[in-house]
PDB file as gemmi writes it, atoms N, CA and C in Angstrom:
CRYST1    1.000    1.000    1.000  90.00  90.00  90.00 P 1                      
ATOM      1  N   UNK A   1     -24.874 162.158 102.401  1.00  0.00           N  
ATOM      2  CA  UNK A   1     -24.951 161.715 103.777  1.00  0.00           C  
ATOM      3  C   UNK A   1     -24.694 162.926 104.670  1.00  0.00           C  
ATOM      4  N   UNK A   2     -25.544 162.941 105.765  1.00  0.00           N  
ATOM      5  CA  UNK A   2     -25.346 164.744 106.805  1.00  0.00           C  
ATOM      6  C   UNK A   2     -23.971 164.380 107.270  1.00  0.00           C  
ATOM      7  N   UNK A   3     -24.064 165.234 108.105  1.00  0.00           N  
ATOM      8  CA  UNK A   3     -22.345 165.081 108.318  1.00  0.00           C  
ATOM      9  C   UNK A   3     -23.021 164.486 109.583  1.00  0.00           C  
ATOM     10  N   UNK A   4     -24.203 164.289 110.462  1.00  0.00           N  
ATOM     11  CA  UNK A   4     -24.718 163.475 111.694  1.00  0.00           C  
ATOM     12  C   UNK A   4     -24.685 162.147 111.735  1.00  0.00           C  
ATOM     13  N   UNK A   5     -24.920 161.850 110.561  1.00  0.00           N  
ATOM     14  CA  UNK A   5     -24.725 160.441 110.099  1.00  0.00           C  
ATOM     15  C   UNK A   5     -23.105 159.798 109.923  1.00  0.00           C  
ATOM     16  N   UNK A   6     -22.272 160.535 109.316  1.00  0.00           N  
ATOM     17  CA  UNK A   6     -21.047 159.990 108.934  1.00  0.00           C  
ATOM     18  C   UNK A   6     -20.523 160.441 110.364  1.00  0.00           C  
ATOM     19  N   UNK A   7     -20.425 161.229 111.348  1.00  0.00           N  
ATOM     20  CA  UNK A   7     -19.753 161.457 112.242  1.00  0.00           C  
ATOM     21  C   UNK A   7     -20.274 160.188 113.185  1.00  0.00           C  
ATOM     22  N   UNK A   8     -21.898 159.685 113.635  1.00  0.00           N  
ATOM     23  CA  UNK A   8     -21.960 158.062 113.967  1.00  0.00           C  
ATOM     24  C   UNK A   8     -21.805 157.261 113.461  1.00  0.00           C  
ATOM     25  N   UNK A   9     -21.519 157.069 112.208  1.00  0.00           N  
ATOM     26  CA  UNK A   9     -20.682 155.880 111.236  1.00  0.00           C  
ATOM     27  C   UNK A   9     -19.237 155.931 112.246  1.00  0.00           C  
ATOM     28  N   UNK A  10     -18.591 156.915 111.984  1.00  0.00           N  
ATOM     29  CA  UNK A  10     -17.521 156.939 112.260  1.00  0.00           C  
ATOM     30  C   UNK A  10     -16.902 156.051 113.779  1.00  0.00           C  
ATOM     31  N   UNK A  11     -17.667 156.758 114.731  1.00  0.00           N  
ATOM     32  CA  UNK A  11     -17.627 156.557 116.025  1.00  0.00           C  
ATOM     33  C   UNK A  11     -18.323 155.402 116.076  1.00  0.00           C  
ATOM     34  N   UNK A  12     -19.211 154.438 115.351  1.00  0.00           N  
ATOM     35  CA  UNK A  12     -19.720 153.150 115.362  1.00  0.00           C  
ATOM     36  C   UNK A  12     -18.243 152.025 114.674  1.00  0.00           C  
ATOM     37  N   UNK A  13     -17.638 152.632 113.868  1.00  0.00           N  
ATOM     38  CA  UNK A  13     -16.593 151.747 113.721  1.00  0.00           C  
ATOM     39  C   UNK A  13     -15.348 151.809 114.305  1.00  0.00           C  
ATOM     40  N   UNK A  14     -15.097 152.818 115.236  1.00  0.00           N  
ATOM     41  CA  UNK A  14     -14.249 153.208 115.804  1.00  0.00           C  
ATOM     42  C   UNK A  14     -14.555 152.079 117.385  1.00  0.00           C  
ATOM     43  N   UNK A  15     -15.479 152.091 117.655  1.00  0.00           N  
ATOM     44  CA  UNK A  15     -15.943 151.219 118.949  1.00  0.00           C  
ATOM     45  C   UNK A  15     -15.439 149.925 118.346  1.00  0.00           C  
ATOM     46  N   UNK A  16     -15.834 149.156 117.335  1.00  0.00           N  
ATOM     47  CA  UNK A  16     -15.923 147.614 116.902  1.00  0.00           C  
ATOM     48  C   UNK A  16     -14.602 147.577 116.703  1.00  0.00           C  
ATOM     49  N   UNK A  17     -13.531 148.595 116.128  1.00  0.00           N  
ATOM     50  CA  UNK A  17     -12.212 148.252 116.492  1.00  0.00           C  
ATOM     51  C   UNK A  17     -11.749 148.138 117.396  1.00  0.00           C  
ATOM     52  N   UNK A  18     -12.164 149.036 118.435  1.00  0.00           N  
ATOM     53  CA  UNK A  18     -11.962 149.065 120.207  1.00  0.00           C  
ATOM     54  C   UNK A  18     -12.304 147.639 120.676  1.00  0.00           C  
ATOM     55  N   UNK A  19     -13.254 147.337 120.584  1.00  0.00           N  
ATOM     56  CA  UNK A  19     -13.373 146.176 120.858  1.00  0.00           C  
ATOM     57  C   UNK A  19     -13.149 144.669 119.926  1.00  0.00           C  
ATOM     58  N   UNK A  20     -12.901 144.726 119.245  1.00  0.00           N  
ATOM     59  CA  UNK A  20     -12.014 143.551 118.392  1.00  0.00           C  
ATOM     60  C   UNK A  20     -10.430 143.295 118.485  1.00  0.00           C  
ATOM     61  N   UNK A  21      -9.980 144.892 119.292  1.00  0.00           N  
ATOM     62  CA  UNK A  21      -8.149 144.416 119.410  1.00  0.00           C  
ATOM     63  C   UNK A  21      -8.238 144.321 121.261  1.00  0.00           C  
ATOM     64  N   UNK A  22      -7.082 143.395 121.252  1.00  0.00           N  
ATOM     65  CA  UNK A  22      -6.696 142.454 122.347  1.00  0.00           C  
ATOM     66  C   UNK A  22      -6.725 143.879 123.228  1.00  0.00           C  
ATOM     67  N   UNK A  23      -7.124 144.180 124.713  1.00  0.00           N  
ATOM     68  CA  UNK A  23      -7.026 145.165 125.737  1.00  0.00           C  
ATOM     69  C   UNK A  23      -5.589 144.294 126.590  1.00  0.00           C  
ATOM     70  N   UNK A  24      -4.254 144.641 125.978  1.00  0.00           N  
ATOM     71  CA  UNK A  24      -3.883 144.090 127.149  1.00  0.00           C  
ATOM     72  C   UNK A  24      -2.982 144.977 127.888  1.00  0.00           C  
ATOM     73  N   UNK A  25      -2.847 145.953 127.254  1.00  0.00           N  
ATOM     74  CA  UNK A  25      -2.462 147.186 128.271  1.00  0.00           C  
ATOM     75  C   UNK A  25      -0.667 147.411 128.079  1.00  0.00           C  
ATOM     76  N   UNK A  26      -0.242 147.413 129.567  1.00  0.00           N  
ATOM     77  CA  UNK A  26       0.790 147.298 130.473  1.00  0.00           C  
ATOM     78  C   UNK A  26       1.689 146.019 129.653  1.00  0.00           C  
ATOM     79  N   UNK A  27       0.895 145.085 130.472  1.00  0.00           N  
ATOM     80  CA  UNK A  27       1.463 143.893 129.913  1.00  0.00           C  
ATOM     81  C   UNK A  27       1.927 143.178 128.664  1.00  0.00           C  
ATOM     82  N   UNK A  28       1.416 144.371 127.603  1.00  0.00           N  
ATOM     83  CA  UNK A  28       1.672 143.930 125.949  1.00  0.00           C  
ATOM     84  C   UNK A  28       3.313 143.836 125.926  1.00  0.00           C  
ATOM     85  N   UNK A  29       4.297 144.819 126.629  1.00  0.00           N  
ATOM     86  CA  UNK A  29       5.357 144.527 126.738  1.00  0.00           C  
ATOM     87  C   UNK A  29       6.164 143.601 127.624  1.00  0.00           C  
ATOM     88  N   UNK A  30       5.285 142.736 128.048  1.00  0.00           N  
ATOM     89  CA  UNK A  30       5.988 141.597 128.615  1.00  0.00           C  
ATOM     90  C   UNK A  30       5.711 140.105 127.678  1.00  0.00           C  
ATOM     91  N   UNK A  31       4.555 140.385 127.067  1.00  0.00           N  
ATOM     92  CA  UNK A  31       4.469 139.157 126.146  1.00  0.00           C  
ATOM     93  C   UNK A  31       5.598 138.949 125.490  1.00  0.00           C  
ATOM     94  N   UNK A  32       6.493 139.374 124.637  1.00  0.00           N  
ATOM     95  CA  UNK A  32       7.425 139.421 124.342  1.00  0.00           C  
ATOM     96  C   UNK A  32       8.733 138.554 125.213  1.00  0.00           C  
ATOM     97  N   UNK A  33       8.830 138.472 126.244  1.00  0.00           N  
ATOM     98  CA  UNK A  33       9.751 137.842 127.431  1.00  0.00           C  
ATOM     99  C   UNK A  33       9.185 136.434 127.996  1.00  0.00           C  
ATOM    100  N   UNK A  34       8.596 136.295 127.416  1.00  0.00           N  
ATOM    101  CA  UNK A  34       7.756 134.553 127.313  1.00  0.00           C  
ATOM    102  C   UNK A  34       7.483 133.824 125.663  1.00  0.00           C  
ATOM    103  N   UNK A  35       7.893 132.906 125.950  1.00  0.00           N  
ATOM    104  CA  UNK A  35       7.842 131.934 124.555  1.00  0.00           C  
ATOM    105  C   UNK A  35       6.753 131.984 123.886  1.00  0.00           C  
ATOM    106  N   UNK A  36       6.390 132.035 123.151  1.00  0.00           N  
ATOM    107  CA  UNK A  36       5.045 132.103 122.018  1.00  0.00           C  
ATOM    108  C   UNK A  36       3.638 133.113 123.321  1.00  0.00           C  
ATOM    109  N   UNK A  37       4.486 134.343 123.534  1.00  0.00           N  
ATOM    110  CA  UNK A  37       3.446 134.647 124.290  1.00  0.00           C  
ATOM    111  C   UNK A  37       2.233 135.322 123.901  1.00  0.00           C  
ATOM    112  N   UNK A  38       1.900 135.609 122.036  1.00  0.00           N  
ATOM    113  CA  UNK A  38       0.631 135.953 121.582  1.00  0.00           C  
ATOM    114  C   UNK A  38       0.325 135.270 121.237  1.00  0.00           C  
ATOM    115  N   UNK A  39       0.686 133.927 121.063  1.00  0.00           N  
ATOM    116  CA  UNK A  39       0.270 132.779 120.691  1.00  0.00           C  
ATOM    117  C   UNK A  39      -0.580 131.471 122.153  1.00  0.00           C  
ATOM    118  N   UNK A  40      -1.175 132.311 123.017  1.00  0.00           N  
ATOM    119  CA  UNK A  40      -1.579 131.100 123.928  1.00  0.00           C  
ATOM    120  C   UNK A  40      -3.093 130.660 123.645  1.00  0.00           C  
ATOM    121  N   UNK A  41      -3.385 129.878 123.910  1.00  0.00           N  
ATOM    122  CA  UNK A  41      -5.168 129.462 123.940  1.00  0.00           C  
ATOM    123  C   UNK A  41      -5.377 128.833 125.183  1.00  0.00           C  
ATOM    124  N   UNK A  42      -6.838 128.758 125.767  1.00  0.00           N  
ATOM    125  CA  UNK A  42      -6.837 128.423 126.833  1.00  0.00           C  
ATOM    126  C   UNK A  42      -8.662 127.226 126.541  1.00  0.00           C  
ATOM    127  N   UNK A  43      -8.657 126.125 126.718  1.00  0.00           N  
ATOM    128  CA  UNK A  43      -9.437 125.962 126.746  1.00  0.00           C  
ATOM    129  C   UNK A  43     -10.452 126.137 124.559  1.00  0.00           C  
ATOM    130  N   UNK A  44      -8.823 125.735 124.316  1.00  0.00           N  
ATOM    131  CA  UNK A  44      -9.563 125.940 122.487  1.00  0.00           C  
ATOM    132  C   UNK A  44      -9.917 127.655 122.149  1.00  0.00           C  
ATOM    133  N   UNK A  45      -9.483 128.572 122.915  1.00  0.00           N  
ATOM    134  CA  UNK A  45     -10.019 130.128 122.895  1.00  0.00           C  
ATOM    135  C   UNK A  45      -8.514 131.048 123.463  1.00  0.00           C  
ATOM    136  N   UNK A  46      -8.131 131.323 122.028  1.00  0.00           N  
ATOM    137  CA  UNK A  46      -7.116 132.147 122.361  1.00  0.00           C  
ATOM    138  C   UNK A  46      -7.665 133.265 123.726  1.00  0.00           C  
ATOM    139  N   UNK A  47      -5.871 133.544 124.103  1.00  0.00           N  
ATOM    140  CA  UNK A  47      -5.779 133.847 125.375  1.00  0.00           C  
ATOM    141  C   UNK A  47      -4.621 135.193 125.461  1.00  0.00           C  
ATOM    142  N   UNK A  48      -5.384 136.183 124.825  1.00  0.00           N  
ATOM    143  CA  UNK A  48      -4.163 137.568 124.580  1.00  0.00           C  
ATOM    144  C   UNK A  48      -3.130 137.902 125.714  1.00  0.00           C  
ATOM    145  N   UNK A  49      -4.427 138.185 126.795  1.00  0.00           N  
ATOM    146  CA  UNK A  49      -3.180 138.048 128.192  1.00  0.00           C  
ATOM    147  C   UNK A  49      -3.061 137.229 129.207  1.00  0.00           C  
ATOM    148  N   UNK A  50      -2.126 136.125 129.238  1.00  0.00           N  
ATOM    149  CA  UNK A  50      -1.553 135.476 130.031  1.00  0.00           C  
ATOM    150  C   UNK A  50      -1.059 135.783 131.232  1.00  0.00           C  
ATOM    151  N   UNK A  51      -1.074 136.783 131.437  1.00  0.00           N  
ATOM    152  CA  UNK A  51      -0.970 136.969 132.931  1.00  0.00           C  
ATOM    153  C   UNK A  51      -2.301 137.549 133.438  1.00  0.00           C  
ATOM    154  N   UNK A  52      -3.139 137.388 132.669  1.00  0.00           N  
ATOM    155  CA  UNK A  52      -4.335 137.788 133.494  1.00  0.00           C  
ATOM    156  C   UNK A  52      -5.549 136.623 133.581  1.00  0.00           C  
ATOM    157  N   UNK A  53      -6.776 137.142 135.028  1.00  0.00           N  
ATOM    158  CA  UNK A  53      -7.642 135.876 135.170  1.00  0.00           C  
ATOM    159  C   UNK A  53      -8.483 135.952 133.723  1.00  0.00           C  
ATOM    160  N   UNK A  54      -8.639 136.417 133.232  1.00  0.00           N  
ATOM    161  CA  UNK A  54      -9.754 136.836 132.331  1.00  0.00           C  
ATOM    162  C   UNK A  54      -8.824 137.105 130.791  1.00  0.00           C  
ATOM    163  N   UNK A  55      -9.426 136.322 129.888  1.00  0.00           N  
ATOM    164  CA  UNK A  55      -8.536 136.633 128.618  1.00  0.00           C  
ATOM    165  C   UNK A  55      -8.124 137.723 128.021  1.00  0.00           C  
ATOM    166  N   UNK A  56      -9.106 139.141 128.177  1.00  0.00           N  
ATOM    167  CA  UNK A  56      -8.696 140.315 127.735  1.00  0.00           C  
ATOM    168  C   UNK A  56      -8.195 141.225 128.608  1.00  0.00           C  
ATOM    169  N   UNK A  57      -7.738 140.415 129.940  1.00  0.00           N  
ATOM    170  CA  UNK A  57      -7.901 141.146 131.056  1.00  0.00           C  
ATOM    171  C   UNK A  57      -6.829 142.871 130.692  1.00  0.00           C  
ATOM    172  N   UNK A  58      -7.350 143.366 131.434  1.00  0.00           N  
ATOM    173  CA  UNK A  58      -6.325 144.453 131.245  1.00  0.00           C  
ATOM    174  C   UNK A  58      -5.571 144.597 132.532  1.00  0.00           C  
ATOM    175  N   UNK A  59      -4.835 146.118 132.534  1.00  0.00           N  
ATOM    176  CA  UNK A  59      -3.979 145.997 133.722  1.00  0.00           C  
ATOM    177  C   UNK A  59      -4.546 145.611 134.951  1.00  0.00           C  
ATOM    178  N   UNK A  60      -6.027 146.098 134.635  1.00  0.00           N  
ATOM    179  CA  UNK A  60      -7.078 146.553 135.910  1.00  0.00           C  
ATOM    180  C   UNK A  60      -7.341 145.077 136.989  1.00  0.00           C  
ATOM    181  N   UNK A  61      -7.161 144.027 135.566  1.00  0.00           N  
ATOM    182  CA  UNK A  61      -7.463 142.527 136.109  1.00  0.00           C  
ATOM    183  C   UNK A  61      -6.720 141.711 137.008  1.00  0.00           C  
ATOM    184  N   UNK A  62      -7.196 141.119 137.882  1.00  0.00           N  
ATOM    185  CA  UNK A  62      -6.192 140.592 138.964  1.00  0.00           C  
ATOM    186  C   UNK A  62      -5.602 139.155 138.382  1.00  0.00           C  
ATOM    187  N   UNK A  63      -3.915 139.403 138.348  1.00  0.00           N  
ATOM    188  CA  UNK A  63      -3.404 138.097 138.042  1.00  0.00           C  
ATOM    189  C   UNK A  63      -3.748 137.057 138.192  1.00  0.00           C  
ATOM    190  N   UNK A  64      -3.158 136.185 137.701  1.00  0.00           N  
ATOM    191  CA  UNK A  64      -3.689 134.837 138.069  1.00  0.00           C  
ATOM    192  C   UNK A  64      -2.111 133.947 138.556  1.00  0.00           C  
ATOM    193  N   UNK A  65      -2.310 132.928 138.389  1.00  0.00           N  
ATOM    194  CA  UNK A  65      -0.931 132.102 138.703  1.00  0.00           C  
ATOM    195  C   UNK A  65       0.134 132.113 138.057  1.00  0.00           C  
ATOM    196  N   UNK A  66       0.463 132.436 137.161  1.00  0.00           N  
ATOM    197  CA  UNK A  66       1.525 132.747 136.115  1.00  0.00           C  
ATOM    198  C   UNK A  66       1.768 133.930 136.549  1.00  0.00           C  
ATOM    199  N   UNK A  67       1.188 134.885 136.068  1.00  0.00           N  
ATOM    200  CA  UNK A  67       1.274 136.297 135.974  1.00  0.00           C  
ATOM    201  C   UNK A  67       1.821 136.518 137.713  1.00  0.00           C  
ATOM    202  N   UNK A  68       1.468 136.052 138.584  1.00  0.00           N  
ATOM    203  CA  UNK A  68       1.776 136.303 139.969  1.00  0.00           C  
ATOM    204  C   UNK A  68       3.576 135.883 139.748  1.00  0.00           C  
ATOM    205  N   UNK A  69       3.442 134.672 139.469  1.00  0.00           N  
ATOM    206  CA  UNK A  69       5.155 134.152 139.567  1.00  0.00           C  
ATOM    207  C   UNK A  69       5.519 134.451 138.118  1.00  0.00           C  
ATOM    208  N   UNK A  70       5.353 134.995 136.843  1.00  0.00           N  
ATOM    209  CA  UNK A  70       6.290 135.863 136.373  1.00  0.00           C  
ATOM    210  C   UNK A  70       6.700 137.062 136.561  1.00  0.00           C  
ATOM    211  N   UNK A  71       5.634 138.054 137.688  1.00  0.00           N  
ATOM    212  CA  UNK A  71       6.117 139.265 138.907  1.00  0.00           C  
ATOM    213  C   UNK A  71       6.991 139.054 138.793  1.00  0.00           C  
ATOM    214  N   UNK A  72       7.229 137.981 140.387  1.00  0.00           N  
ATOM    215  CA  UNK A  72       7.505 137.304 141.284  1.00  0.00           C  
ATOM    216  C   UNK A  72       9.429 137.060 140.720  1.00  0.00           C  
ATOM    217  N   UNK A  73       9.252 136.563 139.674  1.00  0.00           N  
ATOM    218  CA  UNK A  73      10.404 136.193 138.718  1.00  0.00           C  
ATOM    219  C   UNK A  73      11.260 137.676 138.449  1.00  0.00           C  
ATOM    220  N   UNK A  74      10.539 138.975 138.259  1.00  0.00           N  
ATOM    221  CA  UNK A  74      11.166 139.940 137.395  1.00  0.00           C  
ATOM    222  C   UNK A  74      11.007 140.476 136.220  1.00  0.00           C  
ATOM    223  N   UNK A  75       9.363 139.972 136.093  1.00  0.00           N  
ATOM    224  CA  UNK A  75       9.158 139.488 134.591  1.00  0.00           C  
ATOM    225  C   UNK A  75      10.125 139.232 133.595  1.00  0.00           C  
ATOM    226  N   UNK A  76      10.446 138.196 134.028  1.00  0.00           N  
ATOM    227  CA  UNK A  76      11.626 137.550 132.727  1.00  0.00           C  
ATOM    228  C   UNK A  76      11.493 135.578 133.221  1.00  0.00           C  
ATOM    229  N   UNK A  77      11.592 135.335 132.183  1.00  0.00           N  
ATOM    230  CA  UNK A  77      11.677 133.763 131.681  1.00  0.00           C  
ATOM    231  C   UNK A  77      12.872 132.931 132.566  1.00  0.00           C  
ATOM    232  N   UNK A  78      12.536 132.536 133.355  1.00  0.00           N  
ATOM    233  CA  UNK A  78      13.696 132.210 134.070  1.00  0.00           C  
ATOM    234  C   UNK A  78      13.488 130.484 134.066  1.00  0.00           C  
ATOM    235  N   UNK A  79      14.796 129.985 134.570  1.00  0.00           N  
ATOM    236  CA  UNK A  79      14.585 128.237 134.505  1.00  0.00           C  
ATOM    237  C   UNK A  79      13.302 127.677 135.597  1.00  0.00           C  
ATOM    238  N   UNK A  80      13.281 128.503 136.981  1.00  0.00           N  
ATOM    239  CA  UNK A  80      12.803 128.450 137.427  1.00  0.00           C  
ATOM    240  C   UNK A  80      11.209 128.193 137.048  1.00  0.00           C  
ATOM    241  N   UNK A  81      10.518 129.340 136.527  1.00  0.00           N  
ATOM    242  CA  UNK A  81       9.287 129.793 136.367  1.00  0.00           C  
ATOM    243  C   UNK A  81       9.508 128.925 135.071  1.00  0.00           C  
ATOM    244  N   UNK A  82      10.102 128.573 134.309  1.00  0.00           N  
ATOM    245  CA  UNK A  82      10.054 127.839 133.100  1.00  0.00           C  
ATOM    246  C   UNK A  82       9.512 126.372 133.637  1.00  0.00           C  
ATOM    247  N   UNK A  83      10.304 125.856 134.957  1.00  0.00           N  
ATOM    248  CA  UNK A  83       9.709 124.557 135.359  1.00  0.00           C  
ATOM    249  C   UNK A  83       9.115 124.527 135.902  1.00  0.00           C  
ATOM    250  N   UNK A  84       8.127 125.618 136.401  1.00  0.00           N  
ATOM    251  CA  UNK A  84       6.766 125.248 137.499  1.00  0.00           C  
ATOM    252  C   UNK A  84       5.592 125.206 136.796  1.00  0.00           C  
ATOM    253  N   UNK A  85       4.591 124.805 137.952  1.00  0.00           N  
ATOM    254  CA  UNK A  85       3.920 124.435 136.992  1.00  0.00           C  
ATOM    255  C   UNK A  85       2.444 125.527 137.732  1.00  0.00           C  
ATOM    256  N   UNK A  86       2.109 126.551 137.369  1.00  0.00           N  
ATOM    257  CA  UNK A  86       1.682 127.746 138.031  1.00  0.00           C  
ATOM    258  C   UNK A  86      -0.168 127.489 137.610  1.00  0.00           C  
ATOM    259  N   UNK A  87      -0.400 126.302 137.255  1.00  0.00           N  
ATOM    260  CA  UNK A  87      -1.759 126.149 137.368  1.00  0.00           C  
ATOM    261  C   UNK A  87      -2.281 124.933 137.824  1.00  0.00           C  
ATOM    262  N   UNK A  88      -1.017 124.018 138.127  1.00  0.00           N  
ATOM    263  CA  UNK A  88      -1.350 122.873 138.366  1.00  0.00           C  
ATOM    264  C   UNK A  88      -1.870 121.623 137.938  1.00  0.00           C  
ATOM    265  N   UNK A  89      -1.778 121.915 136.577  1.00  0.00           N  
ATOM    266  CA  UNK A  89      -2.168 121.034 135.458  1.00  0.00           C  
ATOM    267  C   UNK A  89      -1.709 119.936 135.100  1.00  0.00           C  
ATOM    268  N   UNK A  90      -0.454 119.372 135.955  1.00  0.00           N  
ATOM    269  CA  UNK A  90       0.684 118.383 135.378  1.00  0.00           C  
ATOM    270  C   UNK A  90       1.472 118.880 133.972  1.00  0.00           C  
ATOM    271  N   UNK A  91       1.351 120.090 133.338  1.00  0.00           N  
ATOM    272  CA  UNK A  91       2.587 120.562 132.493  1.00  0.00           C  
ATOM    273  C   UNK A  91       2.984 121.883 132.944  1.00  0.00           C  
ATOM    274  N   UNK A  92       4.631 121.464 133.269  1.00  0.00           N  
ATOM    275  CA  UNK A  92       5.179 122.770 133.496  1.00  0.00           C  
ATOM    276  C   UNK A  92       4.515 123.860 132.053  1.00  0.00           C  
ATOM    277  N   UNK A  93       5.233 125.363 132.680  1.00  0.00           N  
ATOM    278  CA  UNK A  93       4.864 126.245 131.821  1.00  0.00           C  
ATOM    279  C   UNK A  93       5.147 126.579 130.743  1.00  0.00           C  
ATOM    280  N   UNK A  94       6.804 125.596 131.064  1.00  0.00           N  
ATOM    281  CA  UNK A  94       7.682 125.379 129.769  1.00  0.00           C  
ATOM    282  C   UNK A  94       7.221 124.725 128.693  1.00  0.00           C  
ATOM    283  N   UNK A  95       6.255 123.974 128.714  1.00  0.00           N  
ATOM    284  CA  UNK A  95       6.079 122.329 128.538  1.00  0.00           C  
ATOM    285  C   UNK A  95       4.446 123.427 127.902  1.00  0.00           C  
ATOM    286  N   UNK A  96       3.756 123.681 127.930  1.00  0.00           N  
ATOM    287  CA  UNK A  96       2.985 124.448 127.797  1.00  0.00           C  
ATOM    288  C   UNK A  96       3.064 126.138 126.757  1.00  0.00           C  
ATOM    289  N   UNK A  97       4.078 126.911 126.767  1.00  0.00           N  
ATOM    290  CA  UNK A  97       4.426 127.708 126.108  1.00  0.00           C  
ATOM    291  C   UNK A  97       5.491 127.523 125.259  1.00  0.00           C  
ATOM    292  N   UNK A  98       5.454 125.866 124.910  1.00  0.00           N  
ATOM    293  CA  UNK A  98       6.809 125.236 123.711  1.00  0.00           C  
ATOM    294  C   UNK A  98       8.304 125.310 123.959  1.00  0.00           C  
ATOM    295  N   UNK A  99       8.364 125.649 125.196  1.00  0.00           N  
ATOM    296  CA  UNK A  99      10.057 125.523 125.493  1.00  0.00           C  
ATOM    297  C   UNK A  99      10.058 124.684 126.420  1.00  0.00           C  
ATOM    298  N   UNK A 100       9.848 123.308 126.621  1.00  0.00           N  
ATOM    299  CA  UNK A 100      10.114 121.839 126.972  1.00  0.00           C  
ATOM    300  C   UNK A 100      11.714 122.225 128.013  1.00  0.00           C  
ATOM    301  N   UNK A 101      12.542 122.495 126.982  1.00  0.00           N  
ATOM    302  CA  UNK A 101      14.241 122.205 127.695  1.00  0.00           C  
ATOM    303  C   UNK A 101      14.246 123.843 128.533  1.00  0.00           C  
ATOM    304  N   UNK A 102      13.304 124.441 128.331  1.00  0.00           N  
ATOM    305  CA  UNK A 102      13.849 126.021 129.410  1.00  0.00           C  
ATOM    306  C   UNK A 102      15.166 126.416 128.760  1.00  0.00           C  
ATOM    307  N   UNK A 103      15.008 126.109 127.785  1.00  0.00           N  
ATOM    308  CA  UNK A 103      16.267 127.138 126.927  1.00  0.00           C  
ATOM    309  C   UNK A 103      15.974 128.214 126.113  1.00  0.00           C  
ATOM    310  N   UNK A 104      14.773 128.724 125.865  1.00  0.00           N  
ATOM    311  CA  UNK A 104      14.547 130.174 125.027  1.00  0.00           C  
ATOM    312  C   UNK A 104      15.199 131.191 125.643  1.00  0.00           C  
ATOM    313  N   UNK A 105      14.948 132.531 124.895  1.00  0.00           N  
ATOM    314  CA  UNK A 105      15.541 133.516 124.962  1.00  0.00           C  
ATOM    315  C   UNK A 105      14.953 134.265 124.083  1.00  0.00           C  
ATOM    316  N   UNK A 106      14.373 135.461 125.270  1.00  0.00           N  
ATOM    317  CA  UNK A 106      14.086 136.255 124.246  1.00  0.00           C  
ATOM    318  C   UNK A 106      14.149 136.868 122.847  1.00  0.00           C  
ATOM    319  N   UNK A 107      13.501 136.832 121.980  1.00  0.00           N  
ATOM    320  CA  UNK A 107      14.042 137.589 120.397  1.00  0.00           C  
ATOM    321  C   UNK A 107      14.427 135.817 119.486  1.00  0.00           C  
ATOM    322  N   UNK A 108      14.346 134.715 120.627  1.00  0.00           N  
ATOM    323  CA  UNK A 108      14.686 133.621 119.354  1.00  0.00           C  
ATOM    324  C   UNK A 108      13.756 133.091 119.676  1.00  0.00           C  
ATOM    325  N   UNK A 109      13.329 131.645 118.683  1.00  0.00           N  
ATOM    326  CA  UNK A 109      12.389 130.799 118.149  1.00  0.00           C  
ATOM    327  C   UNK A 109      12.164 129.776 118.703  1.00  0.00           C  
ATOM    328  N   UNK A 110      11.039 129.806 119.899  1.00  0.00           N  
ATOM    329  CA  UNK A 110      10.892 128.892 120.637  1.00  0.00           C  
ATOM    330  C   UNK A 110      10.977 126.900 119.915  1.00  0.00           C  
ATOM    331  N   UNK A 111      11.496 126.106 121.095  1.00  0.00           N  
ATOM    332  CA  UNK A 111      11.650 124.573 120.418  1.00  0.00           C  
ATOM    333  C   UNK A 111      10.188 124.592 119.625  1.00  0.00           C  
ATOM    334  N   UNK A 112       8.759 125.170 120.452  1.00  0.00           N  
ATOM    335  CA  UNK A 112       7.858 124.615 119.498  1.00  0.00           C  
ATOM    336  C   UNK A 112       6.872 125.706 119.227  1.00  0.00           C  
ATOM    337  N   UNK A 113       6.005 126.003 118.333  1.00  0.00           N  
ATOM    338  CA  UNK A 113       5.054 127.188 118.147  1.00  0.00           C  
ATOM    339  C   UNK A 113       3.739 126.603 118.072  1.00  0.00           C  
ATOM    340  N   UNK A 114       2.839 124.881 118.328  1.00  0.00           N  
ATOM    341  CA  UNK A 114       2.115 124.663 117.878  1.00  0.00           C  
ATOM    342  C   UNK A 114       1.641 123.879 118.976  1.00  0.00           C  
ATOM    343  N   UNK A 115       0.018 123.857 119.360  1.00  0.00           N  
ATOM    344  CA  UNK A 115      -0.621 123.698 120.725  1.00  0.00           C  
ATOM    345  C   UNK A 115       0.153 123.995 121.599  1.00  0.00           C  
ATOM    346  N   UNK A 116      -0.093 125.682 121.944  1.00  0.00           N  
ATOM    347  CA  UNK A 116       0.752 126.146 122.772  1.00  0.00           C  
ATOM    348  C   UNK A 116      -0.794 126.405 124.227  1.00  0.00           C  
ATOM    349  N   UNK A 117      -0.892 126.360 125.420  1.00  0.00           N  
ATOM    350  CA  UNK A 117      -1.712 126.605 125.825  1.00  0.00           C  
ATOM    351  C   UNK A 117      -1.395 127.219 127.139  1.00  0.00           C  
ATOM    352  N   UNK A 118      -2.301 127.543 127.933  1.00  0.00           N  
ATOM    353  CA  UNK A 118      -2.524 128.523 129.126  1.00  0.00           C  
ATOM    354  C   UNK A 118      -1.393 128.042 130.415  1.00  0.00           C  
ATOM    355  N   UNK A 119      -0.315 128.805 130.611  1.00  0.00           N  
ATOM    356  CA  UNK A 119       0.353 128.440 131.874  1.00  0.00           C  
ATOM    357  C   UNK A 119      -0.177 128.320 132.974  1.00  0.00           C  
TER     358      UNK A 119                                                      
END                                                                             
């Protein structure tokens, strides 16, 4: 194989990884400070970043309703932002990202990990 060929092999699989992992930037370190926060789906279609309008959004992407009031919050999980309901859906966010009672904490195991969906 020339080395023309394996050097666009290369850079052809180097793109499909680029684009197969989550772009979420900035914000990858706040997922962490929300309850099952690599775990959301929106609409049956996982949802990498939750604070953004657009699922892969990156930093570049303009928040959406969550992401505005977990700013807004300090980015941190508060009782507050745990009981609103930042899309208007009739389930708080709590109620939605498996912490029902607004008692998580970072680093422990949210009440629930299963149909977790879009705040």
């Amino acid at each position: 194989m020339s080395w023309v060929l394996t050097a666009a092999l290369a850079v052809a699989c180097s793109v499909a990884l680029v684009r197969s992992t989550p772009a979420v930037g900035p914000d990858d370190a706040h997922l962490a400070k929300i309850p099952n926060g690599r775990h959301v789906f929106a609409s049956g279609h996982f949802w990498p970043n939750p604070f953004r309008v657009t699922p892969r959004g990156s930093s570049l992407a303009a928040l959406n309703g969550f992401g505005s009031a977990f700013a807004a919050a300090g980015h941190t999980w508060t009782a507050a932002l745990c009981n609103a309901d930042t899309d208007a859906d009739g389930f708080t966010n709590g109620e939605e990202l498996g912490d029902p009672g607004c008692t998580w904490t970072p680093g422990s195991a949210p009440s629930r990990t299963t149909d977790i969906s879009h705040p």
